[in-house]
N, CA, C and O of each residue as an XYZ file, in Angstrom:
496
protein
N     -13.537      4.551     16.445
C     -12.758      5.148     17.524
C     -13.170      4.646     18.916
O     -12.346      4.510     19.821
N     -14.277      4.417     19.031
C     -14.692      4.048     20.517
C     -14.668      2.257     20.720
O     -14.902      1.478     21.644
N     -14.385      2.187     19.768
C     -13.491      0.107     20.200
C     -12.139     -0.120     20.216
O     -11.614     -1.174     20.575
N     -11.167      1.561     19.552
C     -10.387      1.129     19.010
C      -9.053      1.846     20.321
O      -8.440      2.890     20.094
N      -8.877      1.095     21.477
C      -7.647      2.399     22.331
C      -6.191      2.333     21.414
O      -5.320      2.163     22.266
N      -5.673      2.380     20.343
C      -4.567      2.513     20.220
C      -3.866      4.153     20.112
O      -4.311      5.228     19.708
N      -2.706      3.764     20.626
C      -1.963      5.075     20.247
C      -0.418      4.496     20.176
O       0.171      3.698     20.904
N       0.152      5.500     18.560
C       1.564      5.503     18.717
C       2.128      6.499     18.690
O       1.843      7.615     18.255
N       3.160      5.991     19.284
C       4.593      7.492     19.375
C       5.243      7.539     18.510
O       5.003      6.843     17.523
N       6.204      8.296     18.559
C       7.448      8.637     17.353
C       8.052      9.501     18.048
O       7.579     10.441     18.688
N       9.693      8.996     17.848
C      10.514     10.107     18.461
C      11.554      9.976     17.441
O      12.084      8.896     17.180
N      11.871     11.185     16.810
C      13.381     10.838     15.441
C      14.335     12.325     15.657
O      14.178     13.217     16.491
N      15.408     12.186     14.516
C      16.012     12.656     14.822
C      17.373     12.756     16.157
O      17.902     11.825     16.765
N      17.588     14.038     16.252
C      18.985     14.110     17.619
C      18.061     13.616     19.194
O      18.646     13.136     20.165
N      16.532     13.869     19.139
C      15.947     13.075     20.736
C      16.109     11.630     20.199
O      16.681     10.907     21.015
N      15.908     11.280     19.538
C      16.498     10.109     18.932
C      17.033      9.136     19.181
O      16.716      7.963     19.375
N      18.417     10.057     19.153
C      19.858      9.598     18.733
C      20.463      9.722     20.266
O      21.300      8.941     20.719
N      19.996     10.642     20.859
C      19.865     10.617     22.651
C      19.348      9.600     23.378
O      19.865      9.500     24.491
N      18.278      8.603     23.061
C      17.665      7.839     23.721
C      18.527      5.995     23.185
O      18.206      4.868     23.561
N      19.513      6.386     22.330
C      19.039      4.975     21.500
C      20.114      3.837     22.466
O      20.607      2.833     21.952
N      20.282      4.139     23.572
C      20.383      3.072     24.316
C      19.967      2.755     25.712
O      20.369      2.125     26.690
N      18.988      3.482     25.339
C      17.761      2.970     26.748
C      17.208      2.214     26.609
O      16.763      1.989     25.483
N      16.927      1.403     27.666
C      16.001      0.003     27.734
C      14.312      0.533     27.380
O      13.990      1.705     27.575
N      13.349     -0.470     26.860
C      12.352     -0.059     27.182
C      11.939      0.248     27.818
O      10.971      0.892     27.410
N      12.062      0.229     29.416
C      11.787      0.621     30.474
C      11.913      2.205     30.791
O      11.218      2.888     31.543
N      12.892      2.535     30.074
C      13.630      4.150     30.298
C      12.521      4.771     29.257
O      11.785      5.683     29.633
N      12.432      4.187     27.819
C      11.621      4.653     26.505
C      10.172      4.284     27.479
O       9.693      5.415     27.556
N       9.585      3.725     27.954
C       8.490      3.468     28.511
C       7.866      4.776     28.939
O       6.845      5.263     28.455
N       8.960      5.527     30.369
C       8.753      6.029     31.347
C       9.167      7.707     30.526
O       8.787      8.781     30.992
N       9.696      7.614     29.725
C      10.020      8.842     29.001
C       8.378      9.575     28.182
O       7.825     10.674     28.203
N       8.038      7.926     27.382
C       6.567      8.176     26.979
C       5.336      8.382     27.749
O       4.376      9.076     27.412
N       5.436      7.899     28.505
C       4.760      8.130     30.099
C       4.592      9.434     30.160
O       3.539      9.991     29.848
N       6.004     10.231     30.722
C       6.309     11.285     31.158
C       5.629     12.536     29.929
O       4.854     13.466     30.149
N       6.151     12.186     28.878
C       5.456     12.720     27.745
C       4.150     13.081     27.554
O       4.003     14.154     26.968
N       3.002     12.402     27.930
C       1.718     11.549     27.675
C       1.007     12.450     29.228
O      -0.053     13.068     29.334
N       1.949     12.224     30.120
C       1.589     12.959     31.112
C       1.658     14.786     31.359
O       1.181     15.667     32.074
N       2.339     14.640     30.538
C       1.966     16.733     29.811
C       1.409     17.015     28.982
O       1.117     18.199     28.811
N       1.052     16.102     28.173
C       0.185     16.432     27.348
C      -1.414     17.080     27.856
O      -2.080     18.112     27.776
N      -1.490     15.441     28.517
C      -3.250     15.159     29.139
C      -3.166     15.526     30.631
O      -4.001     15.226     31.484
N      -2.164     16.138     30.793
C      -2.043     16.627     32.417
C      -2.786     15.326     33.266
O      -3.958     15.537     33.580
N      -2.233     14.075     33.640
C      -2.500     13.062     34.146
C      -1.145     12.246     34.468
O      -0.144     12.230     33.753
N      -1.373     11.379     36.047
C      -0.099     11.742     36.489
C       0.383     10.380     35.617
O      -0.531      9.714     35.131
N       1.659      9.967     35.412
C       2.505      9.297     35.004
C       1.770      7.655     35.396
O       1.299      6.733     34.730
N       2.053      8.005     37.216
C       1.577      6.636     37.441
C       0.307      6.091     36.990
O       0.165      4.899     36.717
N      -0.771      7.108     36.898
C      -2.198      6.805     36.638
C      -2.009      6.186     34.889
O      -2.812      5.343     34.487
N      -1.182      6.568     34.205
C      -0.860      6.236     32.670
C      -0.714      4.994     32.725
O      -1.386      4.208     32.058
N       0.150      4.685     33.497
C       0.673      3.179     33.766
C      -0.007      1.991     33.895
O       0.103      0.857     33.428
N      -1.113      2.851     35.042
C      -2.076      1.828     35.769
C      -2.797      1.327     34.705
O      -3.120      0.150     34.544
N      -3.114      2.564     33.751
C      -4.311      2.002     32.653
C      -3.837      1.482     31.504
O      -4.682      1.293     30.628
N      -2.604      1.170     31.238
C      -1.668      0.698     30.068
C      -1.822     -0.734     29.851
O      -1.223     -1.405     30.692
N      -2.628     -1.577     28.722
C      -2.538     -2.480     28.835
C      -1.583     -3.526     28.268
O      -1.465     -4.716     28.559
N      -0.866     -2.696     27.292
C      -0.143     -3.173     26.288
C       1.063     -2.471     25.700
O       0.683     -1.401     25.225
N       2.410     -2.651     25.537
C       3.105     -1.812     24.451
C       4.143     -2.422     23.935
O       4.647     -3.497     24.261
N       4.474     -1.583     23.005
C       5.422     -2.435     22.340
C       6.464     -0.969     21.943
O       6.140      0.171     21.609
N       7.946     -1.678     22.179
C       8.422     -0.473     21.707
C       9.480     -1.158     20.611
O       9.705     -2.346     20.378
N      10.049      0.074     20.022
C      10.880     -1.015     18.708
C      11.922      0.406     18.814
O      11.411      1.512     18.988
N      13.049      0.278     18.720
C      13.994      0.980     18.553
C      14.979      1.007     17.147
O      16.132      0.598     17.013
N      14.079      1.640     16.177
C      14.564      1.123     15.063
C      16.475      1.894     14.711
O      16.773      2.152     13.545
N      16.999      2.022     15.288
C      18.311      2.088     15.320
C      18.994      1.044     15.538
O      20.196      1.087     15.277
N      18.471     -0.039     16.015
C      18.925     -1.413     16.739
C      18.666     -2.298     15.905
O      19.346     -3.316     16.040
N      17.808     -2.299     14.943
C      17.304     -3.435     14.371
C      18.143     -3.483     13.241
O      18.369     -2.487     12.554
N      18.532     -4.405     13.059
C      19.740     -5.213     12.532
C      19.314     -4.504     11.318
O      19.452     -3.281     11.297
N      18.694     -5.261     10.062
C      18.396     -4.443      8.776
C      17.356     -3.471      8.374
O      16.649     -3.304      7.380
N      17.515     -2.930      9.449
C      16.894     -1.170      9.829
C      18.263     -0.104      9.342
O      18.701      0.435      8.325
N      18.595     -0.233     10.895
C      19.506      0.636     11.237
C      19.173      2.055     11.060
O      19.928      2.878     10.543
N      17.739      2.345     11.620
C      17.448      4.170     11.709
C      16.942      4.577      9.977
O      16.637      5.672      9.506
N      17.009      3.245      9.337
C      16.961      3.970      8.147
C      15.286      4.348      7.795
O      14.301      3.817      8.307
N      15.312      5.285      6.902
C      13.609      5.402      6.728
C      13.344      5.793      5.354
O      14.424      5.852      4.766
N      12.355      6.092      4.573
C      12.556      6.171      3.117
C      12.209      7.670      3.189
O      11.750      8.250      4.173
N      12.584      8.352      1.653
C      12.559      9.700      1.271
C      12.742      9.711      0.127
O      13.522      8.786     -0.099
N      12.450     10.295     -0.924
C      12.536     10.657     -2.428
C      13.753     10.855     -2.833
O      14.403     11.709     -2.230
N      14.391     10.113     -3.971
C      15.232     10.742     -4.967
C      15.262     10.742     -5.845
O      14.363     10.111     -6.401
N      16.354     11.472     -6.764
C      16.432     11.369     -8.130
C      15.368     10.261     -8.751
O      14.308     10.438     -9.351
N      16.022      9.124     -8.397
C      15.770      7.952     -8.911
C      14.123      7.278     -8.543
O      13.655      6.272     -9.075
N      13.529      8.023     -7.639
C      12.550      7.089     -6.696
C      11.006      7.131     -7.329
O      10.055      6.486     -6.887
N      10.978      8.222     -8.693
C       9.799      7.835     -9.234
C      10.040      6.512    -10.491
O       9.031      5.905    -10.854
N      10.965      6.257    -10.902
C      11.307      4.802    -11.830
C      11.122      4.130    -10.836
O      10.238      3.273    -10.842
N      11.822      4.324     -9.856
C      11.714      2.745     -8.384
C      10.504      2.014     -8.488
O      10.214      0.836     -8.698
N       9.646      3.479     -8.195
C       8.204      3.495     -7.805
C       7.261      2.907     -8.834
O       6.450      2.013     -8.589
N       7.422      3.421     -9.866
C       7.414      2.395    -11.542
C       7.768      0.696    -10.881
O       7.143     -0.301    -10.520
N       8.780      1.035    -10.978
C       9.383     -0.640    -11.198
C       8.524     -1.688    -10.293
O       7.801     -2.612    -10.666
N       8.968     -1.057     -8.454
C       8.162     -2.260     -7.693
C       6.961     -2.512     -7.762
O       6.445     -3.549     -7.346
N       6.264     -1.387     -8.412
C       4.822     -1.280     -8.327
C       4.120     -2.135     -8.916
O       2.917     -2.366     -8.788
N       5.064     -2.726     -9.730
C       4.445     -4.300    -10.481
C       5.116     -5.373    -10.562
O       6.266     -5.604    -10.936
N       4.001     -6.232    -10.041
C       3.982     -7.743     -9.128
C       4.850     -8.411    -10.251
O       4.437     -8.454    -11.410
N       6.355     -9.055     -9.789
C       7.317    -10.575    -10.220
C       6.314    -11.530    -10.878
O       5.318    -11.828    -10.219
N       6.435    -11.927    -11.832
C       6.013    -13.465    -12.301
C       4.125    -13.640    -11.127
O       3.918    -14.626    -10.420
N       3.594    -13.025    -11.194
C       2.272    -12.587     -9.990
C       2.433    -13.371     -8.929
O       1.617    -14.285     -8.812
N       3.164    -13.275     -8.222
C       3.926    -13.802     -7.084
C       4.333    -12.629     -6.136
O       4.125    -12.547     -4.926
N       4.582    -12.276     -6.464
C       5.407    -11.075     -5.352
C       4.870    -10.039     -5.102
O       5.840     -9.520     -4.551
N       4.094     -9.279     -5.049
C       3.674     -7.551     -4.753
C       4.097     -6.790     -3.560
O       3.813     -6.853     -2.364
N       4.886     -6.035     -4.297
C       5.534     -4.921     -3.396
C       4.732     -3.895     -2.223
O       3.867     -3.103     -2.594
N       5.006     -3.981     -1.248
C       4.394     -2.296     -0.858
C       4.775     -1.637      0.311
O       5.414     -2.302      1.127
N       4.638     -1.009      0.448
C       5.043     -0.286      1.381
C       5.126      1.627      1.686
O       4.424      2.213      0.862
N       5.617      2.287      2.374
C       5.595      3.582      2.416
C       6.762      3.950      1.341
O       7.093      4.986      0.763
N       7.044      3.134      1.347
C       8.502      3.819      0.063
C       8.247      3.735     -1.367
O       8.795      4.310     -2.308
N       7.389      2.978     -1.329
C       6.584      3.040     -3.099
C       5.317      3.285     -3.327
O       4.845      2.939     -4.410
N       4.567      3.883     -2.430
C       3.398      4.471     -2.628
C       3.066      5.691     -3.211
O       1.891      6.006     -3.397
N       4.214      6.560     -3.582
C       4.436      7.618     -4.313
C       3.324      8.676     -4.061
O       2.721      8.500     -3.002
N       2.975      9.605     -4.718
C       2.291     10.826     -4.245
C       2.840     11.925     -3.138
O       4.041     12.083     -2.923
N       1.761     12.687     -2.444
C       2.636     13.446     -1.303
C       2.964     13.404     -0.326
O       3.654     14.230      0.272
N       2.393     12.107      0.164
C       2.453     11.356      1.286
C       3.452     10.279      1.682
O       3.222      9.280      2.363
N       4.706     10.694      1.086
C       5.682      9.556      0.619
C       5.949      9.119      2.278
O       5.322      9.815      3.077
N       6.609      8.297      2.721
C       7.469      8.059      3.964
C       6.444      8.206      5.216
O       6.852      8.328      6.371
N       5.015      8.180      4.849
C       4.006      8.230      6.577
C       3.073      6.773      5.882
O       2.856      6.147      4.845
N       2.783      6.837      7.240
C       1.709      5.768      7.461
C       0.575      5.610      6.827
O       0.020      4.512      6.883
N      -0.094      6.860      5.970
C      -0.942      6.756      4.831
C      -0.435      6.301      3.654
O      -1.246      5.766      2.899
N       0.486      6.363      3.370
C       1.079      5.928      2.033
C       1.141      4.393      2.057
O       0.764      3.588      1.205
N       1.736      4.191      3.304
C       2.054      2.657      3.383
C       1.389      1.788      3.446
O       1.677      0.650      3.074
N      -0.458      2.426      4.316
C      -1.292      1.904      3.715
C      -2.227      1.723      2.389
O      -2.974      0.773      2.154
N      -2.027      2.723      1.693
C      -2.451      2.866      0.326
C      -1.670      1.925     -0.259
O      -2.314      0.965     -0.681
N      -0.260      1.870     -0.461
C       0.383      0.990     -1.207
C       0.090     -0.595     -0.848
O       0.333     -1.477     -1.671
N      -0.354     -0.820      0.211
C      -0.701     -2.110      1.060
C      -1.866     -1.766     -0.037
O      -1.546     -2.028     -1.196
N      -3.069     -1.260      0.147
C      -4.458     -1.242     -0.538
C      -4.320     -1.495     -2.097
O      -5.284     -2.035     -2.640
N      -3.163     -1.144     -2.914
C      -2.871     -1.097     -4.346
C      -2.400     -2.593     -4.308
O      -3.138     -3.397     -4.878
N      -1.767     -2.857     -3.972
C      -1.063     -4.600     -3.875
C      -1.969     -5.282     -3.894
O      -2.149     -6.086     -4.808
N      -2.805     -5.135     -2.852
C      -3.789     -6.029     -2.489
C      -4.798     -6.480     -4.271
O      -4.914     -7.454     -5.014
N      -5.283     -5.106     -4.197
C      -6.570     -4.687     -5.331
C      -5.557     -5.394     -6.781
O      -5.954     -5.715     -7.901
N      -4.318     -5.443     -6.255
C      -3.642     -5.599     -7.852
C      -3.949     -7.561     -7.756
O      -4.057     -8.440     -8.611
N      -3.987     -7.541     -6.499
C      -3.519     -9.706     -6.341
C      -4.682     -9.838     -6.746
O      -4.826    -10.425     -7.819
N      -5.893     -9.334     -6.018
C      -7.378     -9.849     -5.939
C      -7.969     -9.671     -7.520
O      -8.856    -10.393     -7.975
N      -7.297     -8.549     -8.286
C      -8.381     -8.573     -9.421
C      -7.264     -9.090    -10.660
O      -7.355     -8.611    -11.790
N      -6.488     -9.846    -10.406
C      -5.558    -10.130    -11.151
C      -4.402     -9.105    -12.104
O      -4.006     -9.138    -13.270
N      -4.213     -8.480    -11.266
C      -3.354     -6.904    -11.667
C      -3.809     -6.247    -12.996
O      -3.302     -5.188    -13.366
């Protein structure tokens, strides 16, 4: 923690669906503004110390389009299926096949990243 300054946001849903044609600049100053009620620190001082960001508007992105994964019927066979590597060439992973209770967050997606991996390195 003390080498590491990152932080990310998330905004979904109808605030969302409100923002999704603002420039980064607008999404910038919104997160700003945000960041600045949180830690009661003014906006500009956020700014000053900002060294880096990146914003991604996943409503925009061509083979996105807002979409995000979630369980169905079908998604524990899925989860079966990708979970093992093409001709040992290919290994799947991601938050959408990492299965358990953590489906669709950022722990999953790294676990399933960690299962791929452990599957290439020790020969699945």
């Amino acid at each position: 923690p003390a080498e590491n300054n990152l932080l990310t946001g998330w905004l979904g849903g109808a605030k969302a669906a409100e923002k999704i044609f603002e420039n980064d600049d607008a999404l910038l100053q919104s997160a700003l503004q945000s960041l600045s009620s949180i830690f009661r620190i003014p906006p500009s001082m956020l700014r000053e110390e900002l060294i880096h960001y990146k914003i991604i508007n996943w409503q925009t992105v061509q083979y996105v389009k807002g979409g995000y994964s979630y369980g169905t019927l079908g998604t524990e066979q899925a989860i079966k299926v990708l979970s093992n590597p093409i001709d040992g060439t290919i290994f799947f992973a991601g938050e959408a096949i990492a299965g358990g209770d953590s489906l669709g967050t950022v722990e999953s997606a790294l676990q399933s990243g960690y299962n791929a991996a452990s599957k290439l390195i020790s020969g699945y």
